[in-house]
N, C-alpha and C positions, 0 to 999 in steps of 0.2 A: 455304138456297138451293142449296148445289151436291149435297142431296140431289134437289132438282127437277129440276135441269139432268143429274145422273146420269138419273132416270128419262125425264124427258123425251127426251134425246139416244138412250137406249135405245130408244123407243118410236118417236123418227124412223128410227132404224138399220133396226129389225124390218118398219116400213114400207115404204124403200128396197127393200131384200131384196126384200120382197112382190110389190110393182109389175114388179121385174127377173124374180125366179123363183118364182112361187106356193106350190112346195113348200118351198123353202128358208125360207123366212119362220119356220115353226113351228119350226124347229131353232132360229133366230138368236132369238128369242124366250122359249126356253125356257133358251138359253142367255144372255141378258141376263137374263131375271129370276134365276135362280141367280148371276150376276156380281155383282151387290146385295149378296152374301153373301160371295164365292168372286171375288175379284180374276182369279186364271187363269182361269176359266172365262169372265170376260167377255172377254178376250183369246182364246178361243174363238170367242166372238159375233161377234169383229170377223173371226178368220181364216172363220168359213163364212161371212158375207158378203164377205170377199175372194173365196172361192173362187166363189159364187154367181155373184159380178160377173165372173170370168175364163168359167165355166160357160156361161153364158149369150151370150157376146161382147159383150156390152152397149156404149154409145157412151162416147166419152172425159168428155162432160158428167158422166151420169148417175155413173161412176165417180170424177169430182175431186169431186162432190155425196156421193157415199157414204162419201167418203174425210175429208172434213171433218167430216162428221157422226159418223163412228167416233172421228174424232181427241178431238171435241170429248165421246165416250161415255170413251172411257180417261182422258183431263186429270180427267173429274169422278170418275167410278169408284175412282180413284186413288185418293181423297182423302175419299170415304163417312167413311169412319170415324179421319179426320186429327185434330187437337186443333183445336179453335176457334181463327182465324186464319188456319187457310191457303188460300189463294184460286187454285183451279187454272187459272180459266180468267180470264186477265190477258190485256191489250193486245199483250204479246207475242207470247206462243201464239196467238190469234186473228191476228193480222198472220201468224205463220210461218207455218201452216196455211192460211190464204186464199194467202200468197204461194205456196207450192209447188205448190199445184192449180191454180194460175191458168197457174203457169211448167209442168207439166204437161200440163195441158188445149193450151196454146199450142203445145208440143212435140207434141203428136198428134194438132193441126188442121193444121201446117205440110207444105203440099201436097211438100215438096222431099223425096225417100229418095236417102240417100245409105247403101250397104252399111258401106263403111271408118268413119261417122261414130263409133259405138259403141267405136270404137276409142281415139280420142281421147280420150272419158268419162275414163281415170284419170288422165291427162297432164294433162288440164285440171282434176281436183279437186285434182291435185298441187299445181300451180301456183296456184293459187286459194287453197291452204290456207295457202302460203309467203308469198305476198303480204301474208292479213290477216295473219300472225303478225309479218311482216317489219314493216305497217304499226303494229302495237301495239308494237313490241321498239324500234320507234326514239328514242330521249329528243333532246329538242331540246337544240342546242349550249349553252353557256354563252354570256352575252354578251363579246362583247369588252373589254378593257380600252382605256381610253384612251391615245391618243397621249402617251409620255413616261412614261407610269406603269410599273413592272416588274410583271412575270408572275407569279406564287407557280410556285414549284418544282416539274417534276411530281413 
């Protein structure tokens, strides 16, 4: 199965390409079917379709669309030639990947430019980062002892 979902996902990628830049297509194609073989070279496939989709200006849809579909070429590519059991493309990865292109797409349909915004970006992954860790790092208190009973020692 996740050699299907390898070729298939390759075959949607070289697609994508296609539809954006005609000529690009046969690079990304020829660099997907060698990735089958050559891990880095599929990581190839994905950067000229990166670059196709900057090339071209193409819309933010067409780009969160191309970018799922890459996602979902490397999770399986990955794992071509893995031992029996591993299963690249889980509920998780699909959730991350839809979520970031949706949270993407959404950030570059938002009619609002603000120049200083971009600025904020690392203040706020700071703080974001501190938070989940803050919220994993905290252990619930002990219960209390009851009224009259003594404390153990610290």
């Amino acid at each position: 199965m996740t050699k299907f979902l390898a070729v298939l996902s390759g075959l949607l990628l070289t697609v994508a390409v296609t539809l954006v830049l005609p000529w690009a297509g046969l690079a990304v194609l020829i660099a997907v079917v060698a990735g089958w073989w050559s891990r880095p070279l599929a990581v190839v496939a994905v950067l000229i379709a990166a670059g196709a989709l900057a090339w071209s200006d193409t819309g933010a849809l067409a780009a969160a669309g191309t970018g799922v579909v890459a996602t979902t070429f490397l999770l399986n590519i990955a794992t071509v030639h893995a031992p029996a059991g591993v299963v690249p493309t889980t509920l998780p990865s699909a959730v991350g990947a839809l979520t970031f292109a949706g949270a993407a797409l959404l950030a570059a349909l938002l009619p609002v430019r603000f120049a200083w915004l971009p600025l904020l970006a690392p203040a706020l992954v700071i703080v974001l980062f501190a938070l989940i860790v803050r919220g994993l790092s905290i252990r619930p208190k002990p219960p209390a002892a009851p009224a009259g009973a003594e404390s153990p020692p610290p």
